[in-house]
C-alpha positions as CSV (number, residue, x, y, z in Angstrom):
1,X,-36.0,-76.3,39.7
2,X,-36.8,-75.4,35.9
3,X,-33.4,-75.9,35.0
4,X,-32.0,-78.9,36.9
5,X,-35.6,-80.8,35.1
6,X,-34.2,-79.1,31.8
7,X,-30.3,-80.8,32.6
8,X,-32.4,-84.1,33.0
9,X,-34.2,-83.9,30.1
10,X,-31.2,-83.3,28.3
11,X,-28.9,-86.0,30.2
12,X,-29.6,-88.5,27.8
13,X,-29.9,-86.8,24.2
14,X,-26.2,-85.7,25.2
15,X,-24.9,-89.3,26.8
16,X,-26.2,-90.8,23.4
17,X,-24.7,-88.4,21.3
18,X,-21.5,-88.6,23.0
19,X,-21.9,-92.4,22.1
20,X,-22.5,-92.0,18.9
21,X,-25.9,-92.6,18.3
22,X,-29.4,-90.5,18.3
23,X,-31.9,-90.8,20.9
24,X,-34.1,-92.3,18.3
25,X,-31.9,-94.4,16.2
26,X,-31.3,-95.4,19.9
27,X,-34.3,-96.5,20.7
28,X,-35.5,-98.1,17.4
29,X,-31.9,-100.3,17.1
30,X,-32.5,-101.4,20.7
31,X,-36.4,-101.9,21.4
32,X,-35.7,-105.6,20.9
33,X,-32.6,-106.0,22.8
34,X,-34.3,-106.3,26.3
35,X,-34.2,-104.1,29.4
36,X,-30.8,-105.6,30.6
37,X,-29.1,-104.9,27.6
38,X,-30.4,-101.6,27.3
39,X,-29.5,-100.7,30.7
40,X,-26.2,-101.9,30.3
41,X,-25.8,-99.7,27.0
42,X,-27.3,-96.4,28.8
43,X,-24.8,-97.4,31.7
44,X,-21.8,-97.7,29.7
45,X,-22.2,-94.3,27.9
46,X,-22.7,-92.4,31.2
47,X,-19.5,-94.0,32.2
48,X,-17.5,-92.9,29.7
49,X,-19.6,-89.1,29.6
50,X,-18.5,-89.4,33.3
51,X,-14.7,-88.7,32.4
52,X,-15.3,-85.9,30.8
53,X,-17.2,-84.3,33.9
54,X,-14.1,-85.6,36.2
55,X,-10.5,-83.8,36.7
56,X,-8.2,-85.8,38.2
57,X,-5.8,-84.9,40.2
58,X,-2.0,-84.1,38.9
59,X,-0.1,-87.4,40.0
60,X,-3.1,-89.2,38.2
61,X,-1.0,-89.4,35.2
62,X,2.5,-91.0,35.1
63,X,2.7,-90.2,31.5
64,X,1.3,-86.6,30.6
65,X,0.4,-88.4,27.4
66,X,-1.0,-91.3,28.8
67,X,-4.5,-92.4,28.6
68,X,-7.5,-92.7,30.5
69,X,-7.7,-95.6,32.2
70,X,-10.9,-97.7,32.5
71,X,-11.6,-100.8,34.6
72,X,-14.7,-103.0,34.6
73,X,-15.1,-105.8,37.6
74,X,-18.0,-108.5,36.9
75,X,-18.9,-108.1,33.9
76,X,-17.5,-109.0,30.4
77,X,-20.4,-107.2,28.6
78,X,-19.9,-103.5,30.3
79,X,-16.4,-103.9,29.7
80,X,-16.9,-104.7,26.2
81,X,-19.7,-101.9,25.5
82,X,-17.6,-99.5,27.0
83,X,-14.6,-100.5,24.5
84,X,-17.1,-100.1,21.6
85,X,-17.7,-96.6,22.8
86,X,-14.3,-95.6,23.6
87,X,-12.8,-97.0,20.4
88,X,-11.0,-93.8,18.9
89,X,-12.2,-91.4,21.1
90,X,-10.1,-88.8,23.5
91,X,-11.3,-86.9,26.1
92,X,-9.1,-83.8,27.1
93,X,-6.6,-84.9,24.5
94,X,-6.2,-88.3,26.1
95,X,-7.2,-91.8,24.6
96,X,-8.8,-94.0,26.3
97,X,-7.7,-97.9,27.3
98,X,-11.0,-100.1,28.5
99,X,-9.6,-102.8,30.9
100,X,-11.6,-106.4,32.2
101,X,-10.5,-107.7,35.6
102,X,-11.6,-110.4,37.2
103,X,-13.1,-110.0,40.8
104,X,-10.3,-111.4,42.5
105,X,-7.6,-109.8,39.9
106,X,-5.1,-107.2,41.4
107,X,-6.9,-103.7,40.9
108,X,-4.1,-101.3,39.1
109,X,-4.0,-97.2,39.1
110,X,-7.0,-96.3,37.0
111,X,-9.1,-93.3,36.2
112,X,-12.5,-94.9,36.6
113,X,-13.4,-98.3,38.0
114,X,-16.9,-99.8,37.5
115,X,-17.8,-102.6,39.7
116,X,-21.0,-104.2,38.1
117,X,-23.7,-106.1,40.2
118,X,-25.8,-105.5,42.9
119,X,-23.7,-107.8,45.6
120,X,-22.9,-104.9,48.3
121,X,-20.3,-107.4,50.0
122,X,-18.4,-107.9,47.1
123,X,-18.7,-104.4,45.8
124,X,-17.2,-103.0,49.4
125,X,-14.3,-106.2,49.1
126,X,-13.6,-104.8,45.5
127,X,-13.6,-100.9,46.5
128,X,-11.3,-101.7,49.7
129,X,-8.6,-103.7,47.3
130,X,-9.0,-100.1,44.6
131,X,-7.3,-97.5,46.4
132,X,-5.5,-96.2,43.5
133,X,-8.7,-96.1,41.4
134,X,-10.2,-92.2,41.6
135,X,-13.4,-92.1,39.9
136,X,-15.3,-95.5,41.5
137,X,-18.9,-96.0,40.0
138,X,-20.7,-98.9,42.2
139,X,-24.4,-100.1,41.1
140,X,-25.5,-101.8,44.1
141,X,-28.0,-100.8,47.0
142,X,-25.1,-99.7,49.6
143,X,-22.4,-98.0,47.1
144,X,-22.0,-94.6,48.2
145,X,-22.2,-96.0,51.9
146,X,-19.0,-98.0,50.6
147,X,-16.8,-95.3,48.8
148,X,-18.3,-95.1,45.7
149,X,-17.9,-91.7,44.2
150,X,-21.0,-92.8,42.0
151,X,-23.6,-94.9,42.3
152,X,-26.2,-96.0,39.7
153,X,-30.0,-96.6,40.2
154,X,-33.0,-97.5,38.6
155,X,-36.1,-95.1,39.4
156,X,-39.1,-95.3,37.8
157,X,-37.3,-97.9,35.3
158,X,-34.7,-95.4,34.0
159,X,-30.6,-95.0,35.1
160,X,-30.0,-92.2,37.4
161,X,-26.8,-92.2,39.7
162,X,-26.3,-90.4,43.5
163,X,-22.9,-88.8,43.6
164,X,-20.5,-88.7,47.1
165,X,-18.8,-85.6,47.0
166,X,-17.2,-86.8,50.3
167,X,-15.6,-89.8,48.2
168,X,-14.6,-87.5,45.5
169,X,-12.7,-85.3,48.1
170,X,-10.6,-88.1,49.7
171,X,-9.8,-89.3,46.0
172,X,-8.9,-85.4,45.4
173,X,-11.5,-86.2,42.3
174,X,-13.3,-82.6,41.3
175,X,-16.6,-83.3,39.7
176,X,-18.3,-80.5,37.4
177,X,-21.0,-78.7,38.6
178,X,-23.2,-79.9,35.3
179,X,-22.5,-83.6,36.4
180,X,-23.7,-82.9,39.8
181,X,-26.9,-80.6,38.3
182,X,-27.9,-84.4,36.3
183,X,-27.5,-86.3,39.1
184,X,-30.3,-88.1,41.3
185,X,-28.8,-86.9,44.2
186,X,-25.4,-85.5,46.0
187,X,-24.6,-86.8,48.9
188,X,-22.1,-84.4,51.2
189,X,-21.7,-85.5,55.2
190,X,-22.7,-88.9,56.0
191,X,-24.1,-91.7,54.3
C-alpha cells in the first residue's frame, strides 16, 4: 500500500516533467487559468505520458519509422495542448503527429484516440466507428463499460483514470505495470 500511495504522489511531478514544466512553475503559471483549463493541461500530459507506458502491437506500425499517431474527437483545445506538448518530442525513437477530427470525421489507424466530453452516447458512437485505434482514452461516466482502454475521472477534484485491461487485450495493447500501479483503478472481468 506504501508504494502504490508513493507511485501516486509521484504521478504528477513525473507527468509535468515529461511536459516540460515543474510542479511549481506549474502551478504558479496556471493558478489563474481556471479549473477547466487546468484540467485539460494535466489531461493532456497524461495522454501523451500514456504512450510511453503502452507497446503496441507489431502491425501497429506500417512504417517502422513512422510516428505515433494521436487523435483528439471534441475538442480543439486538447488537441492543441497535446501538439504543444508533443512538439519535438519522440517516444521509443518515434515522433509524434497530434491529429483533430471532427465527431463525425472518418476515424484512421491511430496509436491513441481521446474522445473528450462527458456525452456517454456519443463517446460509445465514436469508440464503435475506431476499431483501428489501440490505445482509446474516454472521459465520460460509462467509458470503460464502452471499450475504453482508459478512462479519466475527477475524485476529490484531481485527474485519475481506471484502466480496462480487458480492452487492452482485445486491442493486443500491453500496458506497463507502473501505469497500472498510478492508476485509480484496473478493471479485469466485467464492467
Amino acid at each position: 500500500m506504501r508504494r502504490r500511495l508513493a507511485c501516486r504522489a509521484l504521478a504528477l511531478p513525473l507527468l509535468l516533467a515529461a511536459a516540460g514544466t515543474s510542479p511549481r512553475a506549474f502551478a504558479d503559471r496556471y493558478a489563474e487559468a481556471g479549473a477547466p483549463a487546468l484540467e485539460r493541461r494535466v489531461k493532456a500530459a497524461f495522454l501523451y505520458k500514456f504512450l510511453g507506458y503502452a507497446e503496441f502491437p507489431p502491425q501497429a506500425f506500417g512504417d517502422p519509422a513512422g510516428p505515433l499517431m494521436l487523435a483528439v474527437v471534441g475538442s480543439d483545445d486538447m488537441a492543441a495542448e497535446l501538439a504543444r506538448i508533443a512538439a519535438g518530442r519522440v517516444i521509443a525513437g518515434r515522433p509524434i503527429a497530434v491529429r483533430r477530427l471532427g465527431e463525425h470525421e472518418p476515424i484512421p489507424p491511430v496509436h491513441l484516440l481521446f474522445v473528450a466530453g462527458s456525452d456517454n452516447e456519443r463517446a460509445a458512437r465514436v469508440l464503435r466507428a475506431a476499431p483501428a485505434a489501440y490505445l482509446t482514452v474516454t472521459e465520460c461516466e460509462g467509458g470503460l463499460r464502452f471499450g475504453s482502454v482508459i478512462n479519466f475521472r475527477i475524485i476529490d477534484e484531481r485527474v485519475r483514470f481506471d484502466v480496462s485491461l480487458d480492452a487492452a487485450d482485445r486491442k493486443n495493447l500491453k500496458l506497463s505495470s507502473r501505469l497500472l500501479t498510478v492508476a485509480n483503478r484496473v478493471q479485469k472481468g466485467g464492467a
